[in-house]
Backbone atoms as SQL, in Angstrom:
CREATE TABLE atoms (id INTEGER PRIMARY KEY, chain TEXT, resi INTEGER, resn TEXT, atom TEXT, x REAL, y REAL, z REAL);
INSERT INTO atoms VALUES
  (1, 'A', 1, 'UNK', 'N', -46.439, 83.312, 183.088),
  (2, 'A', 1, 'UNK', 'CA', -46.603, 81.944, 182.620),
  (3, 'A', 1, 'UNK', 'C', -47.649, 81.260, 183.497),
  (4, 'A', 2, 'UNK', 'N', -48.942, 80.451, 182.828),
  (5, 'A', 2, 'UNK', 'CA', -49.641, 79.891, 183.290),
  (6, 'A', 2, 'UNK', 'C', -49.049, 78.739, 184.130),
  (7, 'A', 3, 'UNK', 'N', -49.490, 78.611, 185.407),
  (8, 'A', 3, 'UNK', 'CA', -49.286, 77.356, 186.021),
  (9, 'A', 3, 'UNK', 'C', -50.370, 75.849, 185.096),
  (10, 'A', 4, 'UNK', 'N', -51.539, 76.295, 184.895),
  (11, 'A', 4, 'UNK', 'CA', -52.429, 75.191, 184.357),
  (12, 'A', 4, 'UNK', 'C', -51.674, 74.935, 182.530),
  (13, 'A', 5, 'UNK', 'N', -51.293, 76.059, 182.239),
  (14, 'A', 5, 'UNK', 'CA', -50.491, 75.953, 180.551),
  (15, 'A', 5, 'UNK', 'C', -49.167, 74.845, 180.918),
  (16, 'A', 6, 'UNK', 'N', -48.750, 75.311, 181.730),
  (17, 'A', 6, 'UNK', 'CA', -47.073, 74.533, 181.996),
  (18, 'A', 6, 'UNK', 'C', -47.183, 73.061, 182.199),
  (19, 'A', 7, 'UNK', 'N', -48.595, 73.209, 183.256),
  (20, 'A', 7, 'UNK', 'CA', -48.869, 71.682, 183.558),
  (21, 'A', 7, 'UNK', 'C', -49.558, 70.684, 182.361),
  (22, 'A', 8, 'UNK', 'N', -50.327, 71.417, 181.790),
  (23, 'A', 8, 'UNK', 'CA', -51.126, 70.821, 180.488),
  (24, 'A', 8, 'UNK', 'C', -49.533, 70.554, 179.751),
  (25, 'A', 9, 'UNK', 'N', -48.653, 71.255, 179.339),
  (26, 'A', 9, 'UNK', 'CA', -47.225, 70.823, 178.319),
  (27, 'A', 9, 'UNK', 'C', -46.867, 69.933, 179.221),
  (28, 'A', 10, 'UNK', 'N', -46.870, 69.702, 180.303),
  (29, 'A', 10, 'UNK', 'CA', -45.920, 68.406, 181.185),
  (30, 'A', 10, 'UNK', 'C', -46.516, 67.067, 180.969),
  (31, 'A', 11, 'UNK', 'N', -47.829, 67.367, 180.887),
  (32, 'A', 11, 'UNK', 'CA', -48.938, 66.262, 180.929),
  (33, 'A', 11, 'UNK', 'C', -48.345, 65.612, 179.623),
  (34, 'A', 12, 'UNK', 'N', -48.601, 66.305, 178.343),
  (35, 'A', 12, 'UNK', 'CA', -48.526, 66.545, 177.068),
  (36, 'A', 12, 'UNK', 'C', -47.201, 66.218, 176.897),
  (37, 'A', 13, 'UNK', 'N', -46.540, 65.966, 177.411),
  (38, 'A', 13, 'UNK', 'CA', -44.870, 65.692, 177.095),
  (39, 'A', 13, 'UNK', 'C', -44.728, 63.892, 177.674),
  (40, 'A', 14, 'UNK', 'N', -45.386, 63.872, 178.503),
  (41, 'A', 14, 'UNK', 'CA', -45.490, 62.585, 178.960),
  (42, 'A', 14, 'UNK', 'C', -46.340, 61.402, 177.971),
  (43, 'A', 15, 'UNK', 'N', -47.564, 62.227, 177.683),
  (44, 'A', 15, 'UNK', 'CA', -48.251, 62.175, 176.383),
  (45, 'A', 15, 'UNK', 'C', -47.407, 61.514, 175.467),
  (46, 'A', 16, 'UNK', 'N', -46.477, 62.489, 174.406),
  (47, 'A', 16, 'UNK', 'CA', -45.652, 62.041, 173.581),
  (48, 'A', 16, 'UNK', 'C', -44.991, 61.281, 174.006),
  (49, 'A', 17, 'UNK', 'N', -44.138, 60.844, 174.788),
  (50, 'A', 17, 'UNK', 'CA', -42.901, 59.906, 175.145),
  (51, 'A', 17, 'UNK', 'C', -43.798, 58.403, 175.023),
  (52, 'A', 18, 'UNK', 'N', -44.941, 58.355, 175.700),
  (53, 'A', 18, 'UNK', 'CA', -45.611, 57.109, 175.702),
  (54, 'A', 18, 'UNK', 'C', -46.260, 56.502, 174.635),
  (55, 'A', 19, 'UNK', 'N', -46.754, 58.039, 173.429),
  (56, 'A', 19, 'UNK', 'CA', -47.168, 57.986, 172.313),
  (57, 'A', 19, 'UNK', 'C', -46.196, 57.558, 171.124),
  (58, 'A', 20, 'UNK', 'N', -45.014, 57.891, 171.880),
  (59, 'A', 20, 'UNK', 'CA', -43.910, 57.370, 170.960),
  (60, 'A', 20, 'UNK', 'C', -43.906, 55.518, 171.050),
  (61, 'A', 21, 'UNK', 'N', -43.783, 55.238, 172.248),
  (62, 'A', 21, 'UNK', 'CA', -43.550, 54.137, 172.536),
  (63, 'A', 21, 'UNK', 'C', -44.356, 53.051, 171.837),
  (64, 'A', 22, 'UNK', 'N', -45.919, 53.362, 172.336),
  (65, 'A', 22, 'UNK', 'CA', -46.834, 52.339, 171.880),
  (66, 'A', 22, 'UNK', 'C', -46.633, 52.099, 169.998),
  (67, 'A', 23, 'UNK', 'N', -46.147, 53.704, 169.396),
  (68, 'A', 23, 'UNK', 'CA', -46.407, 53.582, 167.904),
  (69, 'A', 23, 'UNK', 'C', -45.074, 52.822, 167.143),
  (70, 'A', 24, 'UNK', 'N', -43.783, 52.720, 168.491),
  (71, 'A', 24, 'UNK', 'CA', -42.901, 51.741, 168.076),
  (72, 'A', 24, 'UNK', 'C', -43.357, 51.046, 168.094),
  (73, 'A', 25, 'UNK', 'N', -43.768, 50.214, 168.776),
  (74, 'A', 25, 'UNK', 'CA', -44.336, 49.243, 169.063),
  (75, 'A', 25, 'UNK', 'C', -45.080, 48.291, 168.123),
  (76, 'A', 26, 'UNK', 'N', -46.374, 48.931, 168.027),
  (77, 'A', 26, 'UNK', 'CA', -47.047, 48.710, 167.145),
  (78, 'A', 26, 'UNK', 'C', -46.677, 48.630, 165.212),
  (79, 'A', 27, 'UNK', 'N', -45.713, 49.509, 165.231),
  (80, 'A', 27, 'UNK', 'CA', -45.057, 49.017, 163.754),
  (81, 'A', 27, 'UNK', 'C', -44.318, 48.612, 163.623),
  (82, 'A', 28, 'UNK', 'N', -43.491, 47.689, 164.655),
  (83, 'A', 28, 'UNK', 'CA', -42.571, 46.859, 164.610),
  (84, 'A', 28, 'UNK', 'C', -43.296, 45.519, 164.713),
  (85, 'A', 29, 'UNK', 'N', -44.665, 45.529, 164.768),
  (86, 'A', 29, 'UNK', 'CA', -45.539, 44.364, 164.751),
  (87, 'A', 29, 'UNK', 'C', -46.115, 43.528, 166.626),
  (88, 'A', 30, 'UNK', 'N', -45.852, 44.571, 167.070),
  (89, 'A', 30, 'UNK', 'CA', -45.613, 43.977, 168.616),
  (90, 'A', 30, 'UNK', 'C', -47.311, 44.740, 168.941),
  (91, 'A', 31, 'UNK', 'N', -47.829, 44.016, 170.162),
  (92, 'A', 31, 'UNK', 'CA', -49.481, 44.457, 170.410),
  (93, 'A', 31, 'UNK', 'C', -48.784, 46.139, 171.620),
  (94, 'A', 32, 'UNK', 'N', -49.575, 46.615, 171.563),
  (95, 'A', 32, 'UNK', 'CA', -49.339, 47.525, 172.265),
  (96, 'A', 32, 'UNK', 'C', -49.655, 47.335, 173.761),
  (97, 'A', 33, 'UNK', 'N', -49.047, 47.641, 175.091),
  (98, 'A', 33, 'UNK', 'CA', -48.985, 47.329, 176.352),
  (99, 'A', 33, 'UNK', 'C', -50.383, 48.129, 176.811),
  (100, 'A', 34, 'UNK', 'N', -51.526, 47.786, 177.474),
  (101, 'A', 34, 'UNK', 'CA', -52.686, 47.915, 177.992),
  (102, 'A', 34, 'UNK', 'C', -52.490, 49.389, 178.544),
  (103, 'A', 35, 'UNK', 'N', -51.691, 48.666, 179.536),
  (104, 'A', 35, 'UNK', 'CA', -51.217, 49.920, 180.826),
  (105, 'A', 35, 'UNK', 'C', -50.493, 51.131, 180.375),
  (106, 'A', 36, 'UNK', 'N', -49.458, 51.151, 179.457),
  (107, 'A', 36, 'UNK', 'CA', -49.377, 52.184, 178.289),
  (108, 'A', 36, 'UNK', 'C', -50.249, 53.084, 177.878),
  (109, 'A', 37, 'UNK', 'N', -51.390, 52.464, 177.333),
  (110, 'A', 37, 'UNK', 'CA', -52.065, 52.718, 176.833),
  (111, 'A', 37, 'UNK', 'C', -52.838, 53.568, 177.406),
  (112, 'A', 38, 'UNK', 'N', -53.284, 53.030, 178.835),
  (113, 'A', 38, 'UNK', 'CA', -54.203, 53.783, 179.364),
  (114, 'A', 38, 'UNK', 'C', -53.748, 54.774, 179.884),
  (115, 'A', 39, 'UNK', 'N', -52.081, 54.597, 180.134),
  (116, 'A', 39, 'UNK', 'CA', -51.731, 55.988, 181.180),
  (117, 'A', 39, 'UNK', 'C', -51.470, 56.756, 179.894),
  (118, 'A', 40, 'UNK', 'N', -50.960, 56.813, 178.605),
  (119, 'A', 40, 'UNK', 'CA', -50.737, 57.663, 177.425),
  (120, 'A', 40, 'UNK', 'C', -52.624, 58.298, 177.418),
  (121, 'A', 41, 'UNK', 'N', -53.487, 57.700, 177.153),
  (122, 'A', 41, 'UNK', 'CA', -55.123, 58.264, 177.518),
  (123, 'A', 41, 'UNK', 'C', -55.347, 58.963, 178.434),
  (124, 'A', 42, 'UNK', 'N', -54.953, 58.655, 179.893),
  (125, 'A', 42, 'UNK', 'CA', -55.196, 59.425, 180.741),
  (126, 'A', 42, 'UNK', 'C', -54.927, 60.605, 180.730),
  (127, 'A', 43, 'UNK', 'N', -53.403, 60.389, 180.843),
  (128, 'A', 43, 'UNK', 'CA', -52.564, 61.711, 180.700),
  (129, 'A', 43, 'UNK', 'C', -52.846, 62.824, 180.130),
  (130, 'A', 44, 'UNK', 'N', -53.334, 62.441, 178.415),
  (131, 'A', 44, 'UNK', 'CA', -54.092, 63.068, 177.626),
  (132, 'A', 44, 'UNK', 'C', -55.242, 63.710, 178.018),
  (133, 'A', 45, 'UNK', 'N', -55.886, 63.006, 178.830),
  (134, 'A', 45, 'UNK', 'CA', -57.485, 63.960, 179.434),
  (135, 'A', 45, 'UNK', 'C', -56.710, 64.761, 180.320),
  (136, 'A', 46, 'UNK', 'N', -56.065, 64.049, 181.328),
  (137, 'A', 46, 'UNK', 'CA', -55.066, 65.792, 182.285),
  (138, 'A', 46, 'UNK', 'C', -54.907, 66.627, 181.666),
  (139, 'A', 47, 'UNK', 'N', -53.822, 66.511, 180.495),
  (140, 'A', 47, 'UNK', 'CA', -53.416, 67.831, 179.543),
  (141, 'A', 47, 'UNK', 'C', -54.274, 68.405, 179.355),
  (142, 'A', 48, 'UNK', 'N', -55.361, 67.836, 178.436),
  (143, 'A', 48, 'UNK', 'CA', -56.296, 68.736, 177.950),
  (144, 'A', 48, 'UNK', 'C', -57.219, 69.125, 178.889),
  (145, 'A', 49, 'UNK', 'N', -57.872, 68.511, 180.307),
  (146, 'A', 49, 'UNK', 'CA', -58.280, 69.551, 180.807),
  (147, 'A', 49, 'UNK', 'C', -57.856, 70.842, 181.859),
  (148, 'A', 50, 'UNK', 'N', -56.234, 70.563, 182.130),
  (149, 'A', 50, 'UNK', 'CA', -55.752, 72.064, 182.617),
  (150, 'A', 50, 'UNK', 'C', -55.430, 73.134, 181.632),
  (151, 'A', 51, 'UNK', 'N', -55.558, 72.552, 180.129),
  (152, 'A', 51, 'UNK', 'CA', -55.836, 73.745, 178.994),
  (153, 'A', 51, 'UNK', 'C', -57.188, 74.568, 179.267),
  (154, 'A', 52, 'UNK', 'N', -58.074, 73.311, 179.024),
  (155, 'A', 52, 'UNK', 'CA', -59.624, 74.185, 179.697),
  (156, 'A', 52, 'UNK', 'C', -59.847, 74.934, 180.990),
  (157, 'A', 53, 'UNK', 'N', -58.762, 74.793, 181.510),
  (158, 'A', 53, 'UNK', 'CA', -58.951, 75.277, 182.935),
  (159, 'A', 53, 'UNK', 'C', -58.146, 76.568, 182.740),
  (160, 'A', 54, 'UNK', 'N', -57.244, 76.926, 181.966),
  (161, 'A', 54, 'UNK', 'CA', -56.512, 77.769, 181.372),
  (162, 'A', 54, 'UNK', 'C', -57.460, 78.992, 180.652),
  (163, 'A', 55, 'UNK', 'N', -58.150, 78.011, 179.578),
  (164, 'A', 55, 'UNK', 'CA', -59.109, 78.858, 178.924),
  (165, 'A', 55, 'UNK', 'C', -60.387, 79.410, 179.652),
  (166, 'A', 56, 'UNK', 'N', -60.960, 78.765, 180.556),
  (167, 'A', 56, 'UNK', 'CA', -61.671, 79.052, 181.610),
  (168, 'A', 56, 'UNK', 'C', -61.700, 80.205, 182.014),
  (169, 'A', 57, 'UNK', 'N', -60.292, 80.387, 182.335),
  (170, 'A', 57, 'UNK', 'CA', -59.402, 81.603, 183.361),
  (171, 'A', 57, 'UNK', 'C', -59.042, 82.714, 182.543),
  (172, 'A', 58, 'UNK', 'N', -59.433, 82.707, 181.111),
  (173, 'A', 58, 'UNK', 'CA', -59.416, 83.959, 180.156),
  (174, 'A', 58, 'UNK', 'C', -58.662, 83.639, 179.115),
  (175, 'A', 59, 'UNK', 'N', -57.792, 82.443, 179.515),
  (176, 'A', 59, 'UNK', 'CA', -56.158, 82.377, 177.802),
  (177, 'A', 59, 'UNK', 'C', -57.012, 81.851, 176.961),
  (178, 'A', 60, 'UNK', 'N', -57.469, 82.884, 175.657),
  (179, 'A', 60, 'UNK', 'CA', -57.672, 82.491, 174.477),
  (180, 'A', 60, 'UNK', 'C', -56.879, 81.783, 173.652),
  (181, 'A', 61, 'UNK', 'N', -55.291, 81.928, 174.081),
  (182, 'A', 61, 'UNK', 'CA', -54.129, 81.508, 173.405),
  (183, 'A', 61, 'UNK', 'C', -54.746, 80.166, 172.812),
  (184, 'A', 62, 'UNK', 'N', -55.357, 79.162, 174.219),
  (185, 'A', 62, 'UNK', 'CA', -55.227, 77.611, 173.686),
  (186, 'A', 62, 'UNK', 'C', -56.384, 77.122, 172.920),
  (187, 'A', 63, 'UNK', 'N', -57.610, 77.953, 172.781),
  (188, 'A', 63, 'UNK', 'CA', -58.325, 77.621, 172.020),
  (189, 'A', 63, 'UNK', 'C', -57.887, 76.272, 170.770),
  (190, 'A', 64, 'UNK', 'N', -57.244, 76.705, 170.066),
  (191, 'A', 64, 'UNK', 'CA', -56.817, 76.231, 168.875),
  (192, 'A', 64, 'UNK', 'C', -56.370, 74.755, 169.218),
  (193, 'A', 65, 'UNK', 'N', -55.261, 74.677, 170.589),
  (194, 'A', 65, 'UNK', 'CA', -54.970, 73.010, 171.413),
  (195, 'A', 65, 'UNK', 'C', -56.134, 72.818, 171.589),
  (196, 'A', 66, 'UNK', 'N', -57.197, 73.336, 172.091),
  (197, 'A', 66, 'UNK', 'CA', -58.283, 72.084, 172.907),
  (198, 'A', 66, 'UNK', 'C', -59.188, 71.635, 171.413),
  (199, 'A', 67, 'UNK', 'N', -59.140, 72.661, 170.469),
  (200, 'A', 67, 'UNK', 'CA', -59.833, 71.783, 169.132),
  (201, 'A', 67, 'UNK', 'C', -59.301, 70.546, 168.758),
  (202, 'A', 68, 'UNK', 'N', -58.135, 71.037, 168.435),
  (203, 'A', 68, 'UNK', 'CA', -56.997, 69.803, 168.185),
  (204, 'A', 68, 'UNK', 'C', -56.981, 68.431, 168.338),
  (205, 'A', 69, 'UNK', 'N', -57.018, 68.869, 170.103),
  (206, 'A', 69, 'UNK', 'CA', -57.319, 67.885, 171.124),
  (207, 'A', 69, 'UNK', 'C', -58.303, 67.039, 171.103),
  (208, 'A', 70, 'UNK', 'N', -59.138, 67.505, 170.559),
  (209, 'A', 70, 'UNK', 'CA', -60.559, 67.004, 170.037),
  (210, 'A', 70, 'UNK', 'C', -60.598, 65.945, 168.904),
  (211, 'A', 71, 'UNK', 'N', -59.924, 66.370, 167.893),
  (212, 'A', 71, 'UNK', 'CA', -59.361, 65.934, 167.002),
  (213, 'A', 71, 'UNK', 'C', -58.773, 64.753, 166.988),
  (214, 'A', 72, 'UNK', 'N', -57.655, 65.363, 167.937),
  (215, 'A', 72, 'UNK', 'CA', -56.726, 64.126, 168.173),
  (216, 'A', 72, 'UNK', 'C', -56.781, 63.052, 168.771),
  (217, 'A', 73, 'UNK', 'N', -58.034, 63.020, 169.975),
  (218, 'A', 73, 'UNK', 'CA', -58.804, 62.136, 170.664),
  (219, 'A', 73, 'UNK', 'C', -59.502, 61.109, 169.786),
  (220, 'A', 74, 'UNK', 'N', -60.121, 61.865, 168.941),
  (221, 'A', 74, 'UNK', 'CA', -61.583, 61.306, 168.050),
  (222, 'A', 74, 'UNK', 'C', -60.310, 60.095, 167.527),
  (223, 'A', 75, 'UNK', 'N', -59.310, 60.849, 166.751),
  (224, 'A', 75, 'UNK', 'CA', -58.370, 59.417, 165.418),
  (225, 'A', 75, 'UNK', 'C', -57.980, 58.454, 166.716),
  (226, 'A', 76, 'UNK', 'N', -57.371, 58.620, 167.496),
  (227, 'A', 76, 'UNK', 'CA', -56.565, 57.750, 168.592),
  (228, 'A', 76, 'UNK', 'C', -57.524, 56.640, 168.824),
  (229, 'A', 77, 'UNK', 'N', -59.134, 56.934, 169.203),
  (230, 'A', 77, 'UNK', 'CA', -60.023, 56.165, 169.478),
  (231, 'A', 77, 'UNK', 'C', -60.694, 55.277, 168.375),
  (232, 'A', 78, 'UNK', 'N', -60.113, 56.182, 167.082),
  (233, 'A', 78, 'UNK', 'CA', -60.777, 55.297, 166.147),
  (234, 'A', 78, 'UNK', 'C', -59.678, 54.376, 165.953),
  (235, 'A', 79, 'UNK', 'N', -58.568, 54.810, 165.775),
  (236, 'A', 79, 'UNK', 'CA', -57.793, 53.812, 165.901),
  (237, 'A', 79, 'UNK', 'C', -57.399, 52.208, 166.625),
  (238, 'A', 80, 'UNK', 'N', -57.961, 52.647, 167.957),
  (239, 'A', 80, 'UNK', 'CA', -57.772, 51.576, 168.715),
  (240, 'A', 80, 'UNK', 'C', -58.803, 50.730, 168.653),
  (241, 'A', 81, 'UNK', 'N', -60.435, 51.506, 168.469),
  (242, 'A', 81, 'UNK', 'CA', -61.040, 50.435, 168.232),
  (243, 'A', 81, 'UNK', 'C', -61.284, 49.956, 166.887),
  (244, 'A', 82, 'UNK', 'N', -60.732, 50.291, 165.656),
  (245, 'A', 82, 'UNK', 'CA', -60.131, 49.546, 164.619),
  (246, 'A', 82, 'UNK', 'C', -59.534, 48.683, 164.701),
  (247, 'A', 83, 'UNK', 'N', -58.151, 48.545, 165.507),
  (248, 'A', 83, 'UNK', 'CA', -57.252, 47.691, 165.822),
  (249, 'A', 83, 'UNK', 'C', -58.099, 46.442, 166.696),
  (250, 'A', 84, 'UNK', 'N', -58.758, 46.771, 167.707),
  (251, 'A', 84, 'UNK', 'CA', -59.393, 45.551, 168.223),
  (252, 'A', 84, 'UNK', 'C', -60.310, 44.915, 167.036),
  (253, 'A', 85, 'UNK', 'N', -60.847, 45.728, 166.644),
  (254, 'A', 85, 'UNK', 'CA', -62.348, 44.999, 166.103),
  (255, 'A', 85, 'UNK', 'C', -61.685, 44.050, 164.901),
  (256, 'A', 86, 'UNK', 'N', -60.302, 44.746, 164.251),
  (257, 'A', 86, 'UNK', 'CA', -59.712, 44.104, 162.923),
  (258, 'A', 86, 'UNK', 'C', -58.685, 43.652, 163.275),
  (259, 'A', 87, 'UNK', 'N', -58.071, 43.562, 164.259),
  (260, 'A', 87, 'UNK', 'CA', -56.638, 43.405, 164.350),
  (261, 'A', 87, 'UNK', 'C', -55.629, 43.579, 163.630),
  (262, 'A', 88, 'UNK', 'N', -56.046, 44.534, 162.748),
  (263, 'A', 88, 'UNK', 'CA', -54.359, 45.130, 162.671),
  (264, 'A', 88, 'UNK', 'C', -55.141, 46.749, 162.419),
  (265, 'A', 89, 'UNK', 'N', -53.335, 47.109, 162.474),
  (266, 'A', 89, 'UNK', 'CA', -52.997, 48.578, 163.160),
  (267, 'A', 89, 'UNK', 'C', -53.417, 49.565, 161.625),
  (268, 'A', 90, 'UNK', 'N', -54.187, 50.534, 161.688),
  (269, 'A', 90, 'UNK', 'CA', -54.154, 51.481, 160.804),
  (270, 'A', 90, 'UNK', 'C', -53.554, 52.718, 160.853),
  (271, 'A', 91, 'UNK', 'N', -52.453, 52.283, 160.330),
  (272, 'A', 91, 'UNK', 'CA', -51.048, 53.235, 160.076),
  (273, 'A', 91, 'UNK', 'C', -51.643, 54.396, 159.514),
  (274, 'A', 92, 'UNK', 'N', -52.801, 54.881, 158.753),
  (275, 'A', 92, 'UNK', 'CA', -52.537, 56.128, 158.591),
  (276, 'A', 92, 'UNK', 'C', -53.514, 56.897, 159.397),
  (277, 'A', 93, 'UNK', 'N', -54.202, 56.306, 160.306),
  (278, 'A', 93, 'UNK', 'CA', -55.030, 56.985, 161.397),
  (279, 'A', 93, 'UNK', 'C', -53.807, 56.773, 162.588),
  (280, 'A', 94, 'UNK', 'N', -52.777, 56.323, 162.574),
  (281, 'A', 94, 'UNK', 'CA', -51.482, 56.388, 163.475),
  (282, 'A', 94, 'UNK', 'C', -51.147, 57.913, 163.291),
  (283, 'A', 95, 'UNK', 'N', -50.668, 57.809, 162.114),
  (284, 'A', 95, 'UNK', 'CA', -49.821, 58.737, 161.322),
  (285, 'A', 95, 'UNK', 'C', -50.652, 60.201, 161.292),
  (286, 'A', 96, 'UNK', 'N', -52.204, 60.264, 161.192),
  (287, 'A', 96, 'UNK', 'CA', -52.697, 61.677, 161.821),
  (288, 'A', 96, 'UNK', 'C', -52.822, 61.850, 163.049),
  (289, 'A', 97, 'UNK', 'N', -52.944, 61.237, 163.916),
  (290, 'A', 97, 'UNK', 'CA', -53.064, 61.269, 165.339),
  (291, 'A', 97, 'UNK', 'C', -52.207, 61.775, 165.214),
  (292, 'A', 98, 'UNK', 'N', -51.044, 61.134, 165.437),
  (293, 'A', 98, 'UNK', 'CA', -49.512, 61.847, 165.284),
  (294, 'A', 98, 'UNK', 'C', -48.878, 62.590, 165.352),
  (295, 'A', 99, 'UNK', 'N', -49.002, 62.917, 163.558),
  (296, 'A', 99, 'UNK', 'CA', -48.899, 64.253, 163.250),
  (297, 'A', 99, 'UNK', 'C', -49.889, 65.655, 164.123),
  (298, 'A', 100, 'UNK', 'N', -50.679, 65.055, 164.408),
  (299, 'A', 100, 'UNK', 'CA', -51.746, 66.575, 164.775),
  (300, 'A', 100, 'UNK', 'C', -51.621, 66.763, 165.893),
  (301, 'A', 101, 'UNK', 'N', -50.660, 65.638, 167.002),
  (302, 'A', 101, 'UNK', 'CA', -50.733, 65.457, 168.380),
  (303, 'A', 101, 'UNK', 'C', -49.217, 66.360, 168.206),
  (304, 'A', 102, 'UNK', 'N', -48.564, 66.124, 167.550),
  (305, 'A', 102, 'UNK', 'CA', -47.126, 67.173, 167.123),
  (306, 'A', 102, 'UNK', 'C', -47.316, 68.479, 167.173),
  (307, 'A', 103, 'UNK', 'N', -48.176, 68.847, 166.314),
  (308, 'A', 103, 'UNK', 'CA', -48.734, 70.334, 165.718),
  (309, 'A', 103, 'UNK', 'C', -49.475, 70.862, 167.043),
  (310, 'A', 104, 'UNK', 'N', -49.687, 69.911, 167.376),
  (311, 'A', 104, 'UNK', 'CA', -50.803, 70.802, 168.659),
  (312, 'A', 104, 'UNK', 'C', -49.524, 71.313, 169.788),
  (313, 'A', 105, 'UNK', 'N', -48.585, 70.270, 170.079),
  (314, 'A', 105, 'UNK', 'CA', -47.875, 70.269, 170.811),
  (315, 'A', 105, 'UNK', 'C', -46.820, 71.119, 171.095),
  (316, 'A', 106, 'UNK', 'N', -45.991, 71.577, 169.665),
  (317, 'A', 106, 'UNK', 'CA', -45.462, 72.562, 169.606),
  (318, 'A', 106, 'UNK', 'C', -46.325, 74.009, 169.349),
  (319, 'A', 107, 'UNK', 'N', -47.601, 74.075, 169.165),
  (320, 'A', 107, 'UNK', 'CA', -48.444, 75.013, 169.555),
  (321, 'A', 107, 'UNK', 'C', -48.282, 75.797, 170.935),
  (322, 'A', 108, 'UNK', 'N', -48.905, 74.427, 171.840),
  (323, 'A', 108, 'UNK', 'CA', -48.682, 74.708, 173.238),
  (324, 'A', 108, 'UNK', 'C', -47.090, 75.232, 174.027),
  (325, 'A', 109, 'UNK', 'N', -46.141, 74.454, 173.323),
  (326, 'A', 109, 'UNK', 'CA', -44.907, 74.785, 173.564),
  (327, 'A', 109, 'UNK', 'C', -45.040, 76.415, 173.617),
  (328, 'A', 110, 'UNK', 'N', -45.160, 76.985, 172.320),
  (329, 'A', 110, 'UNK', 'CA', -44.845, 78.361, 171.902),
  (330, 'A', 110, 'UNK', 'C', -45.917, 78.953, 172.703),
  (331, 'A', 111, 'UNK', 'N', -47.074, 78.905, 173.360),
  (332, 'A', 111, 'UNK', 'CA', -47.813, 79.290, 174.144),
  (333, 'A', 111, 'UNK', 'C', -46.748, 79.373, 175.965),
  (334, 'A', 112, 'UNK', 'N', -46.677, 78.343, 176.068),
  (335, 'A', 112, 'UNK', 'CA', -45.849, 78.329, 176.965),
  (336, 'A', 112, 'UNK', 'C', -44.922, 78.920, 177.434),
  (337, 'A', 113, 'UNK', 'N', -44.179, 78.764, 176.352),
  (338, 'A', 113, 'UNK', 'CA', -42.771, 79.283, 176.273),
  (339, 'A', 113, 'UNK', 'C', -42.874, 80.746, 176.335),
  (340, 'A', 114, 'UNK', 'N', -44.109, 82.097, 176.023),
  (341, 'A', 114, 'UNK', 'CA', -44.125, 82.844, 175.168),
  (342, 'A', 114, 'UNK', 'C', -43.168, 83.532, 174.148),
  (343, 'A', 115, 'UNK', 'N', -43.592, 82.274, 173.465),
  (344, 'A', 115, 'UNK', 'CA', -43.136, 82.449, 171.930),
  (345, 'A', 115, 'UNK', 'C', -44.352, 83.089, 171.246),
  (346, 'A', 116, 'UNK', 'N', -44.959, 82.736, 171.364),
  (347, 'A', 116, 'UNK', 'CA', -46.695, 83.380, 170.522),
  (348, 'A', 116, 'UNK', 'C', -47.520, 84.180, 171.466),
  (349, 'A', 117, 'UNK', 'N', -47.717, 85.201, 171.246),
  (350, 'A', 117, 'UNK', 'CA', -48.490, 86.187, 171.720),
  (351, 'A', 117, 'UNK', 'C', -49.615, 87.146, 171.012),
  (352, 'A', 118, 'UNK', 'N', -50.920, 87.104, 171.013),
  (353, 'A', 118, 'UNK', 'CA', -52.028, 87.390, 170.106),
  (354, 'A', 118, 'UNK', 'C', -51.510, 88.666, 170.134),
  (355, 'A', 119, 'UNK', 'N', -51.804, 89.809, 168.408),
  (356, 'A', 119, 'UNK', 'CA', -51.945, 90.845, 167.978),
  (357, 'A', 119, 'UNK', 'C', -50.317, 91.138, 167.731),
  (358, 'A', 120, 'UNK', 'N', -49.414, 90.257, 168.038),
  (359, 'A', 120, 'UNK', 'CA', -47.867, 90.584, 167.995),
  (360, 'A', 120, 'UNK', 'C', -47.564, 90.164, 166.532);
């Protein structure tokens, strides 16, 4: 088990819990907390770069997370600066972030975990 894989899912778990929070938040009509915000962002660049540091080191496994990741960065950002520029929240650039920040997540899990192992 990767030490940089385990740490990228810890990052990534912290990720979700905060990602949960702000998206209560926000659809219960409430502004989302700054500082939230930024440590749910941050966190997110940790995760994803001890994946790269992972992949670096030979695990093809995460390829597929750091696209994702990519992905999932790009909606989050469009999101937020949607939300500033319009003030209000676009629930379905919520709702793919989301979802794809899920999919990636239990990806990494099963990487982690080894649950998934290439050619098996």
């Amino acid at each position: 088990m990767s030490v940089l894989l385990t740490g990228s899912l810890a990052a990534f778990t912290v990720v979700a819990l905060l990602g949960a929070t702000i998206a209560y938040d926000l659809f219960r009509g409430y502004p989302a907390d700054k500082q939230i915000t930024l440590v749910h962002a941050g966190m997110a660049v940790l995760g994803a770069l001890l994946a790269i540091g992972a992949a670096l080191q030979g695990d093809n496994r995460v390829y597929l997370n750091i696209a994702l990741v990519v992905v999932i960065a790009l909606l989050g950002f469009t999101a937020v600066t949607k939300r500033y520029k319009t003030g209000q929240v676009q629930k379905g650039l919520i709702f793919a972030h989301a979802g794809l920040a899920v999919v990636c997540y239990l990806i990494l899990a099963a990487v982690v975990l080894g649950l998934f192992k290439p050619g098996a």
